[in-house]
N, C-alpha and C positions, 0 to 999 in steps of 0.2 A: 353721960357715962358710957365708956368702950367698954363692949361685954369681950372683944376679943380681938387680936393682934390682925393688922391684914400680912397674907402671909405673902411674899414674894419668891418667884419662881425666876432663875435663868436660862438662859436658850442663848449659848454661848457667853464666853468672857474674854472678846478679845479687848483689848486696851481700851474705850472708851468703858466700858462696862467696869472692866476691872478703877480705872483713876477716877471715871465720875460715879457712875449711879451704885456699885455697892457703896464704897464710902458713905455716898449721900442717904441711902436709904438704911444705913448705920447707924447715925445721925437721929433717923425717927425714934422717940421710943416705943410706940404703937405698929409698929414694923417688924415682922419676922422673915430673916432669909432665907427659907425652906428649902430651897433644891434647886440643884442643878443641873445642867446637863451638857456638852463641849463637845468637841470633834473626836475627843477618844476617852475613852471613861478616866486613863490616868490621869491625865489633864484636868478633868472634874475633878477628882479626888482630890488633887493636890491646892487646886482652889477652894474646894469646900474645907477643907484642914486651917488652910494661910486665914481665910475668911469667918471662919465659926459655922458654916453653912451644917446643916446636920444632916440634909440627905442627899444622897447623888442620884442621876438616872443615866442608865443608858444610852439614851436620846430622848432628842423634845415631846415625844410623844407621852415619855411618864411622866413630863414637868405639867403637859395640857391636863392630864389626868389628876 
């Protein structure tokens, strides 16, 4: 029994991230895409929107957190 979701964190989404591993880790259902974080916050935002992603950071240091 899964008492709860593994949650995933991004630290960039250039094109291998964006075609392969969100998709793929879409795919799990025991997979949450928690947060991101890109070279400029809009760029996050605009990924976490396209993606369902629910939280953004300002850089990878709120993702490690």
């Amino acid at each position: 029994m899964i008492l709860s979701k593994l949650r995933i964190g991004f630290i960039g989404t250039g094109a291998n991230t964006r075609k392969m591993h969100i998709p793929g880790f879409q795919k799990c259902e025991d997979v949450e895409l928690s947060i991101v974080a890109n070279r400029s916050l809009e760029s996050a935002q605009a990924v976490a929107k396209r993606e369902g992603i629910k939280r953004v950071a300002k850089d990878w240091r709120a993702v490690v957190e």
